[in-house]
C-alpha positions as CSV (number, residue, x, y, z in Angstrom):
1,X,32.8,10.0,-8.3
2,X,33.7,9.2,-5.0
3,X,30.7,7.5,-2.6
4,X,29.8,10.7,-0.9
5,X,28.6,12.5,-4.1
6,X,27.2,9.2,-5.4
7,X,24.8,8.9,-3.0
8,X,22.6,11.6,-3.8
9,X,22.8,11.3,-7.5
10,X,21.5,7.7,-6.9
11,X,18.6,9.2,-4.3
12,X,17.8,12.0,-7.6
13,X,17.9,8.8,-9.8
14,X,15.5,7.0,-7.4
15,X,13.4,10.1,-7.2
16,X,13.0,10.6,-11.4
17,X,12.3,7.1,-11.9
18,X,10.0,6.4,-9.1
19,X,5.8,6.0,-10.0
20,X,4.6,7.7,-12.9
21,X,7.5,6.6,-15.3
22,X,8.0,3.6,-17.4
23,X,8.7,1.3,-14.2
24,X,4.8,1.7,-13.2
25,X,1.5,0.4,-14.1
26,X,-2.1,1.6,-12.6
27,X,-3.2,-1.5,-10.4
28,X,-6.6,-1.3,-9.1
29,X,-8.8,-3.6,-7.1
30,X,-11.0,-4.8,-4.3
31,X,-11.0,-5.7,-0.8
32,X,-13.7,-8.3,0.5
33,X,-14.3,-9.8,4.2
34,X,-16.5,-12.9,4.1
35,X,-17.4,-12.7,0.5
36,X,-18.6,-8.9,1.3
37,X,-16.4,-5.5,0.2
38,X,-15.0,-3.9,3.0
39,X,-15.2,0.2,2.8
40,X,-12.8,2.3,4.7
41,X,-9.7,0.2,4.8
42,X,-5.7,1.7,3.6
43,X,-4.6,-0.7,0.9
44,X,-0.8,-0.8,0.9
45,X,1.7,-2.1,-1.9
46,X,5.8,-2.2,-0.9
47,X,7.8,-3.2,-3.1
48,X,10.1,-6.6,-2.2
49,X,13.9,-5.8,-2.4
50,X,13.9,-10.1,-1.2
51,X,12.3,-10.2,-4.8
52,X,14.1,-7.4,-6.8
53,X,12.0,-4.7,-6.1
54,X,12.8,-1.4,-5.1
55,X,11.2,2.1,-5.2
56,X,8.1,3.8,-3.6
57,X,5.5,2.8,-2.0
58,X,1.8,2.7,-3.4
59,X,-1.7,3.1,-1.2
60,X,-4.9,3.7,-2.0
61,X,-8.0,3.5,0.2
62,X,-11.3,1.0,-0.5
63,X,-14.8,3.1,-1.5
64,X,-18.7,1.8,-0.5
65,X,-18.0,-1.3,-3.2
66,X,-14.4,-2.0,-1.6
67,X,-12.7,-0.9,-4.7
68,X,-9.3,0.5,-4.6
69,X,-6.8,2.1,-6.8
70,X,-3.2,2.9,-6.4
71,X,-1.6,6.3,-5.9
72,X,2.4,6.6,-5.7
73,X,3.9,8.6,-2.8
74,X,4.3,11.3,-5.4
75,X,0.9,11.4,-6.1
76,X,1.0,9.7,-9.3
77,X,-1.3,6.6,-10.1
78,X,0.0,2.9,-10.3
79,X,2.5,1.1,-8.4
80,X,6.4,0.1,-9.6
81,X,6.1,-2.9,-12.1
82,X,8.1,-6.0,-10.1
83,X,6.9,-8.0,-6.6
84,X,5.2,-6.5,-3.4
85,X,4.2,-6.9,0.0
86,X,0.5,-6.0,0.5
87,X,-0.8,-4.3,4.0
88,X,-4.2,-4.2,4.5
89,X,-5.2,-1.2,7.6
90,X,-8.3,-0.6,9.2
91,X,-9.4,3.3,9.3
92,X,-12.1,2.8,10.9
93,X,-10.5,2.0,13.9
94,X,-10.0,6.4,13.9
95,X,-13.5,7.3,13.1
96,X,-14.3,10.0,15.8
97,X,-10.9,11.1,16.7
98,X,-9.4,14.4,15.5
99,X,-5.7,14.5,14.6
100,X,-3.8,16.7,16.9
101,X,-2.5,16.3,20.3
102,X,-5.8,16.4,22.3
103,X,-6.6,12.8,20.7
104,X,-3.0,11.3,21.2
105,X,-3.9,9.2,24.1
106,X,-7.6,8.4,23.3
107,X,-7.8,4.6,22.6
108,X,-8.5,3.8,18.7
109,X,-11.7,1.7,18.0
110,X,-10.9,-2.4,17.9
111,X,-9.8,-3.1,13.8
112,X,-12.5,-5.4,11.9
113,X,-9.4,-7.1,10.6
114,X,-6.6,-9.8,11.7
115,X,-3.5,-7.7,12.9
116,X,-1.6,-9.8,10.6
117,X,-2.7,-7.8,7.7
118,X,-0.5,-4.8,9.0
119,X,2.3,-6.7,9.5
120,X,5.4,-6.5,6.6
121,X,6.5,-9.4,7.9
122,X,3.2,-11.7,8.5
123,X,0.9,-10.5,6.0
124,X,-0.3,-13.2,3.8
125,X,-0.2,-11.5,0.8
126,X,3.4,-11.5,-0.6
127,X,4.5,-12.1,-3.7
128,X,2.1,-9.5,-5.3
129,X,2.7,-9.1,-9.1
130,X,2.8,-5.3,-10.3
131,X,2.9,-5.4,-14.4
132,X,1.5,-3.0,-17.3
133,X,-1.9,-4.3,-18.0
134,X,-2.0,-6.6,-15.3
135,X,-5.6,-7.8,-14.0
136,X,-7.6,-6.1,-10.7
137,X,-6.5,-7.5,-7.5
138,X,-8.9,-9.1,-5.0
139,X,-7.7,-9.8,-1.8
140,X,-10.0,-11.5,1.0
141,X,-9.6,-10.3,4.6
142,X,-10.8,-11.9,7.9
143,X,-11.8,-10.4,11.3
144,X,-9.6,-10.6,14.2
């Protein structure tokens, strides 16, 4: 096979093995800001190819008690078992606006948390273990 056909098989292989087959685990948890759980906030997991990691990414947004739980880009639960980068995103900051082009220069609300939660390459949470049976994930947030 020369590299011009390999490349899609690899992308189908990528595709088939992605969340929802033996390389994932459900991950759940909870986001808290001053000891409190933060509603409303996109919970992010990217897998670390610096660690070994490859695949999809995982999000999952926090309810009224700031639980989350993971959903693969293909809409299956869990995350890929290995290491991950966490991001951590405000939503709040778009209460109010509509998507569409006659909010695409309205200013989004100030975020309730550091910028350096949405930030690959500053967020303090890295070196996040993904494994089958694994325990909830708590991960404490500050303000700007």
């Amino acid at each position: 096979m020369n590299r011009h056909t390999l490349a899609p098989v690899a992308g189908l292989l990528a595709l088939l093995t992605g969340c929802g087959g033996p390389g994932t685990a459900e991950v759940e948890g909870t986001v808290r800001m001053g000891g409190r759980p933060l509603e409303g906030v996109r919970v992010e997991f990217l897998p670390d190819p610096e660690k070994g990691t490859s695949g999809p990414r995982s999000t999952g947004v926090t309810d009224a008690d700031g639980r989350f739980r993971l959903v693969c880009e293909n809409q299956q639960p869990g995350a890929v078992v290995g290491t991950h980068r966490v991001l951590v995103t405000d939503l709040k900051q778009w209460d109010g606006l509509r998507p569409g082009r006659e909010d695409a220069d309205k200013p989004l609300k100030p975020s309730r948390l550091h910028p350096k939660y949405t930030d690959v390459l500053k967020t303090p949470f890295t070196g996040v273990e993904v494994k089958p049976g694994g325990p909830p994930h708590t991960f404490d947030v500050s303000g700007p």
